[in-house]
C-alpha positions in Angstrom: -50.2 -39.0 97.6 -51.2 -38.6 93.9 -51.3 -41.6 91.7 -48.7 -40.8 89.6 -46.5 -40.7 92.5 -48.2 -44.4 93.9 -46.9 -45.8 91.1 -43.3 -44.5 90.7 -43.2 -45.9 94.0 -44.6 -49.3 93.1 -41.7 -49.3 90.2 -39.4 -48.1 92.7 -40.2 -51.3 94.8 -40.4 -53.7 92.2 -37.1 -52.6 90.5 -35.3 -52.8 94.3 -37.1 -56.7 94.3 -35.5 -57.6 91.2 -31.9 -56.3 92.3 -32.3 -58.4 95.1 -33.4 -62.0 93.1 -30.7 -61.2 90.7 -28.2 -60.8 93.6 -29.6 -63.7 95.4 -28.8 -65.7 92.0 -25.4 -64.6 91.5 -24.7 -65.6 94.9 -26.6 -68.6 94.3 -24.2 -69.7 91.0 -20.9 -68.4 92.9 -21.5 -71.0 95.3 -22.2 -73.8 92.9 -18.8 -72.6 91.2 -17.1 -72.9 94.2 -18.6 -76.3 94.8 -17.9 -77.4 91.5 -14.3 -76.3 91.7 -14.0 -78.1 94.9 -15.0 -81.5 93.5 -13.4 -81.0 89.8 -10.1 -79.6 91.3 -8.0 -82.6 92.2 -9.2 -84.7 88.6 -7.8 -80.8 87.1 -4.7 -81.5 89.1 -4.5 -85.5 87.8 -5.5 -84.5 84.2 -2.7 -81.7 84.0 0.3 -83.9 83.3 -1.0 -86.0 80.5 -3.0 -83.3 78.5 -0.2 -81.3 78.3 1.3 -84.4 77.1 -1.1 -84.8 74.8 -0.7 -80.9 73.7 2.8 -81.4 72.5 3.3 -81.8 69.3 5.1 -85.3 69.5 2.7 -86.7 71.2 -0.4 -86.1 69.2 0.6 -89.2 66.7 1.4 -92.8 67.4 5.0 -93.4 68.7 7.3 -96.5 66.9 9.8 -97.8 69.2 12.3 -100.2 67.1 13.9 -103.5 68.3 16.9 -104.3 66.2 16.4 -108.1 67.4 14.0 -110.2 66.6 10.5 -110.6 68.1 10.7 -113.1 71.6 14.3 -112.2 73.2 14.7 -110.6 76.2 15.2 -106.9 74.3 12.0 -107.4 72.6 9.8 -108.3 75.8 11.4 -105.5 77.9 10.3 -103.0 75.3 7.0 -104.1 74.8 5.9 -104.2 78.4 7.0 -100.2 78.4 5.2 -99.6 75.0 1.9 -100.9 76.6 2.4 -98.9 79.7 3.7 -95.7 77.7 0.5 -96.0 75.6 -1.5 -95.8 78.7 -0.1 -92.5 79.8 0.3 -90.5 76.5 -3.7 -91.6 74.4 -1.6 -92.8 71.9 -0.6 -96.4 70.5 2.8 -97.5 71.0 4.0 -99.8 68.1 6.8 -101.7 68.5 8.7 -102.1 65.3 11.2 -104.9 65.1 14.0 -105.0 62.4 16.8 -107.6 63.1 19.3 -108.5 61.1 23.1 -106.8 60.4 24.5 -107.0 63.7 21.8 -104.0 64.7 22.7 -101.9 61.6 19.4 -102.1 59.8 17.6 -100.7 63.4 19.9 -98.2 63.6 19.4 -97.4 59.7 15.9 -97.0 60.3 16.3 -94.8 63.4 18.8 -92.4 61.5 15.8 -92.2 58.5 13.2 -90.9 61.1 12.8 -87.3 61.3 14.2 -86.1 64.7 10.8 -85.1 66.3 10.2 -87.7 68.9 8.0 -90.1 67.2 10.4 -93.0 66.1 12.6 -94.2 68.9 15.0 -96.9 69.4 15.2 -99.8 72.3 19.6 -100.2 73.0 21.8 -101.8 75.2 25.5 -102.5 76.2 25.6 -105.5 74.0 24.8 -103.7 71.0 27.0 -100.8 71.9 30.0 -103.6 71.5 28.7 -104.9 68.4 28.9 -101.4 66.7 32.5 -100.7 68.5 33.8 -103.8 67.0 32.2 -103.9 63.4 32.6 -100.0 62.9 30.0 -99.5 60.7 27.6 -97.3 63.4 28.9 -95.2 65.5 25.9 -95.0 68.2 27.3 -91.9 69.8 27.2 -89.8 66.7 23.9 -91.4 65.2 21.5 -91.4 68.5 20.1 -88.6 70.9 20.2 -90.6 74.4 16.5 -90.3 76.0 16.6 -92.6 79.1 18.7 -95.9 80.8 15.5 -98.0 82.0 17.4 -100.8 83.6 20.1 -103.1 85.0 20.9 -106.5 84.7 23.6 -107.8 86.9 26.6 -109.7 85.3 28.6 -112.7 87.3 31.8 -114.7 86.4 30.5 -118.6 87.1 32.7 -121.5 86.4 31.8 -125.3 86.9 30.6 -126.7 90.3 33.4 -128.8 90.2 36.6 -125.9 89.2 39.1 -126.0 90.9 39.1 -122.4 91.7 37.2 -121.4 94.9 37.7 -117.7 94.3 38.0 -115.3 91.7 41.5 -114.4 93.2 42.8 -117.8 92.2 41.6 -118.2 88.8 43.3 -115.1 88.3 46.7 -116.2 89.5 46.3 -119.4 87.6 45.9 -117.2 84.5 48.6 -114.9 85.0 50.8 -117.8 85.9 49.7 -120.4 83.1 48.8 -118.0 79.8 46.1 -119.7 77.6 44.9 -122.2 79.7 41.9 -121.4 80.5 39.1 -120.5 77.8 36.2 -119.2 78.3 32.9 -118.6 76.1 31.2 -115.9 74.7 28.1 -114.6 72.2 30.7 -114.4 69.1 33.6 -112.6 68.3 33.6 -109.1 69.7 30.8 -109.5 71.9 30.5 -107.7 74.9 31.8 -110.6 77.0 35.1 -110.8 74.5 35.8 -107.3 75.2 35.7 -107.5 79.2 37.5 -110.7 79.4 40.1 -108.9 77.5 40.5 -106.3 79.2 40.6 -108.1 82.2 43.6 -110.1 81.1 45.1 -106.8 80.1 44.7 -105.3 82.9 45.7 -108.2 85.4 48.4 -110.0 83.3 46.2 -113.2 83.1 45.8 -114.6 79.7 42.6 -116.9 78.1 41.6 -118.7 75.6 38.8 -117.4 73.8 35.8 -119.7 72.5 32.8 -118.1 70.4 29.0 -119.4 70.6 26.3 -118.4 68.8 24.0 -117.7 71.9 24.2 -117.4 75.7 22.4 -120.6 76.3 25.2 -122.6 74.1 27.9 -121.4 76.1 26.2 -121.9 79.8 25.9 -125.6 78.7 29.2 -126.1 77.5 30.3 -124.7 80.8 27.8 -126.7 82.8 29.1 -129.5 81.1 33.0 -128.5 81.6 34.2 -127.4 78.4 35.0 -124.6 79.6 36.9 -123.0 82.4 34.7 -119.9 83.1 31.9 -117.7 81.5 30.9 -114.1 82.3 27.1 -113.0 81.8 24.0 -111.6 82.8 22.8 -112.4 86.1 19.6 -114.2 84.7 21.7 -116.5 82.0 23.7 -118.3 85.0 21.4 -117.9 88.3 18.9 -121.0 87.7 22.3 -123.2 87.3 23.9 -121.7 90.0 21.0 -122.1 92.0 20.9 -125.9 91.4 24.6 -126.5 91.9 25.7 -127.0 88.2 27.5 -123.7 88.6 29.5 -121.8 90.9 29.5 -117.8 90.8 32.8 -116.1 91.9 32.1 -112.8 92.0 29.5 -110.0 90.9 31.0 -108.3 87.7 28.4 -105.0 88.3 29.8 -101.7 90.4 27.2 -103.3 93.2 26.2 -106.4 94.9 23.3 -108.4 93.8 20.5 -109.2 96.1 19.6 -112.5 94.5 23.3 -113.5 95.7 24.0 -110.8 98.6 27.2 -113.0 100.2 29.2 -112.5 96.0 31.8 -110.2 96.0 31.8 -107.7 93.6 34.9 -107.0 91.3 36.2 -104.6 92.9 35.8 -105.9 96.4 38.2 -108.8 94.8 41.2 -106.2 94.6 40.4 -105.4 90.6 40.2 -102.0 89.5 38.6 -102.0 86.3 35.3 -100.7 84.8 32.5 -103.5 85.6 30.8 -105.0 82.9 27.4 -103.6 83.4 24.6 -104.6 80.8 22.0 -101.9 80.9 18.8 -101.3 78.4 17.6 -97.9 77.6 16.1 -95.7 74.8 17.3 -93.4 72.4 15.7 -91.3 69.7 17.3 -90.3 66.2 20.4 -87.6 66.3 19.0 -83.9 66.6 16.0 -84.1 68.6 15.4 -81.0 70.7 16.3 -81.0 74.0 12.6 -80.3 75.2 11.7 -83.3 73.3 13.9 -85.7 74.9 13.4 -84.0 78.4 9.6 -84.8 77.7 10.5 -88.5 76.6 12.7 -89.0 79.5 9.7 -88.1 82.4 7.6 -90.4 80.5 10.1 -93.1 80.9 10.5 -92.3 84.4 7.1 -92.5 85.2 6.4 -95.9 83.2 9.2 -97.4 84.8 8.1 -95.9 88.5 5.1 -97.9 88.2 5.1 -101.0 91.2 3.5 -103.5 88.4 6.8 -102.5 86.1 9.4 -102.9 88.4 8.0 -106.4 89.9 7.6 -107.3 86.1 11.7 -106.1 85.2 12.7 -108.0 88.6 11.1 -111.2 87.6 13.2 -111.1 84.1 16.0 -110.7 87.1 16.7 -106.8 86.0 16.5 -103.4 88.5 14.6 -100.9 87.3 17.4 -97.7 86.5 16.5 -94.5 85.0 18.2 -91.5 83.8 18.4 -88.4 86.0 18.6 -86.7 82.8 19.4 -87.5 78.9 22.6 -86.0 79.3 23.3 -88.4 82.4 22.6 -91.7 79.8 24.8 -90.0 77.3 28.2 -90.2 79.8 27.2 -93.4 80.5 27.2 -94.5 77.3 30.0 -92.5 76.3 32.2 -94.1 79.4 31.1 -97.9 77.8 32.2 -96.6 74.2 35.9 -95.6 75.1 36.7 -98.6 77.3 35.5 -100.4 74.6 37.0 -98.9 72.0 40.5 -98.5 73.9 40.2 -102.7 74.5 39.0 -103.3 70.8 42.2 -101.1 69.0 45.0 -102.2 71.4 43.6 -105.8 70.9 43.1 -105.5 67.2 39.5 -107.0 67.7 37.2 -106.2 64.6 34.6 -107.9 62.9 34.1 -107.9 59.5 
């Protein structure tokens, strides 16, 4: 063999040598790849949700949820403990901004200045849905974009241990057969107790005898101490009295039985067909917001809420944890709590001033 052709065959070999090495590395790096995919693929999977949170727009800047109460009250601590968690899920603070004062109106003021993008949010409830059907300077179904319901509080009817009434059955009868003389106490004049009550007596023929107080707490004493004949409120107002025998619950005044009290009628299991008075808390962002936006909000909600550490901490302030199966869902609900509302208010001639 001449040496010429020697060494095109010594080329030959070492060009074939360095095909194989560089197949044997490909090979070699696929197989990290694959390993690396392997490992990396469920944190991928985890990740996913909150970057593309993180990717839309309204979540790339703080978020401002306002309390139209002041700081301390039950509104204001159920809002904060989802701001913290909300905070958690999105990279972003959470500020909770509270403006009280106006019956609600300068909250709702506030919310209607935002610019409808998802940022600035608004922490509502029944009772301040009665405030604005009775003042009629806000009309919250016109001025908010419903995101999500995030709970329940349970409402009773409890009178004095020592009524005379041993069902809710026979206070009624009483009522219907003695107009005006019972009374009864509520948070102010148009309140969200004022308006049941009178639709109650509307609706069953009773008739009562209204009393105003400036807070729950002033009106649970006066009927621990007998002033009055009956009071209707949230679950957590009456339960520690009722649990030490100062007061006597007739009947659960939500669409369901309560657990902390599983052997209290509801009110329609005592023969009344009525809406229940149902105090529920949720969150609403200013009128217009896109759809997509408040879909987005809503799932967030959800998945705060979801959390175990949430729902033990909603059930020790003696709420249920209740979410929105979608933003048009919260709106009917809140649209169901406006007209009753609003029927009982005009045929009763109850405004505030």
């Amino acid at each position: 063999m001449s040496p010429s052709a020697v060494s095109a065959r010594r080329q030959s070999c070492r060009a074939g040598a360095t095909r194989l090495r560089s197949i044997a590395r490909k090979e070699r790096n696929l197989a990290t790849i694959r390993r690396r995919t392997l490992i990396l693929a469920p944190l991928v999977a985890q990740a996913i949700p909150r970057l593309a949170a993180a990717q839309s727009g309204f979540l790339r800047r703080p978020l401002k949820i306002i309390v139209p109460l002041q700081a301390g009250g039950s509104a204001d601590t159920s809002t904060r403990l989802i701001a913290n968690s909300l905070q958690h899920r999105i990279a972003q603070p959470v500020i909770v901004d509270n403006k009280p004062g106006g019956s609600f109106v300068i909250g709702m003021q506030a919310l209607a200045m935002a610019p409808p993008d998802g940022q600035t949010l608004i922490s509502i409830n029944t009772g301040m849905m009665a405030a604005q059907v009775t003042m009629k300077r806000y009309d919250m179904l016109k001025s908010l974009a419903p995101v999500s319901q995030y709970s329940k509080t349970p409402t009773l009817f409890v009178v004095p241990a020592r009524s005379r009434f041993g069902s809710f059955s026979e206070l009624l009868a009483f009522a219907a057969a003695n107009p005006g003389r019972l009374n009864y106490g509520s948070v102010g004049t148009g309140g969200l107790e004022h308006l049941w009550v009178t639709m109650l007596g509307r609706t069953t023929g009773a008739g009562f005898t209204h009393i105003p107080f400036k807070g729950m707490p002033d009106a649970i004493t006066a009927l621990v101490q007998g002033e009055l004949d009956f009071v209707p409120c949230v679950m957590s107002s009456a339960l520690p009295f009722v649990q030490k025998g100062s007061l006597r619950a007739l009947c659960v005044l939500s669409d369901e039985r309560t657990p902390a009290l599983p052997a209290l009628p509801t009110l329609k299991e005592q023969g009344v067909s009525m809406p229940p008075m149902e105090f529920w808390s949720g969150l609403a962002a200013p009128r217009g917001t896109p759809l997509p936006v408040l879909e987005q909000l809503r799932r967030e909600v959800i998945a705060v809420m979801d959390e175990p550490e949430m729902k033990q901490r909603m059930a020790d302030r003696g709420a249920s944890v209740v979410t929105s199966a979608s933003a048009e869902a919260f709106a009917q609900l809140m649209q169901a709590d406006w007209s009753w509302m609003s029927k009982v208010a005009l045929e009763a001639g109850i405004r505030v001033e």
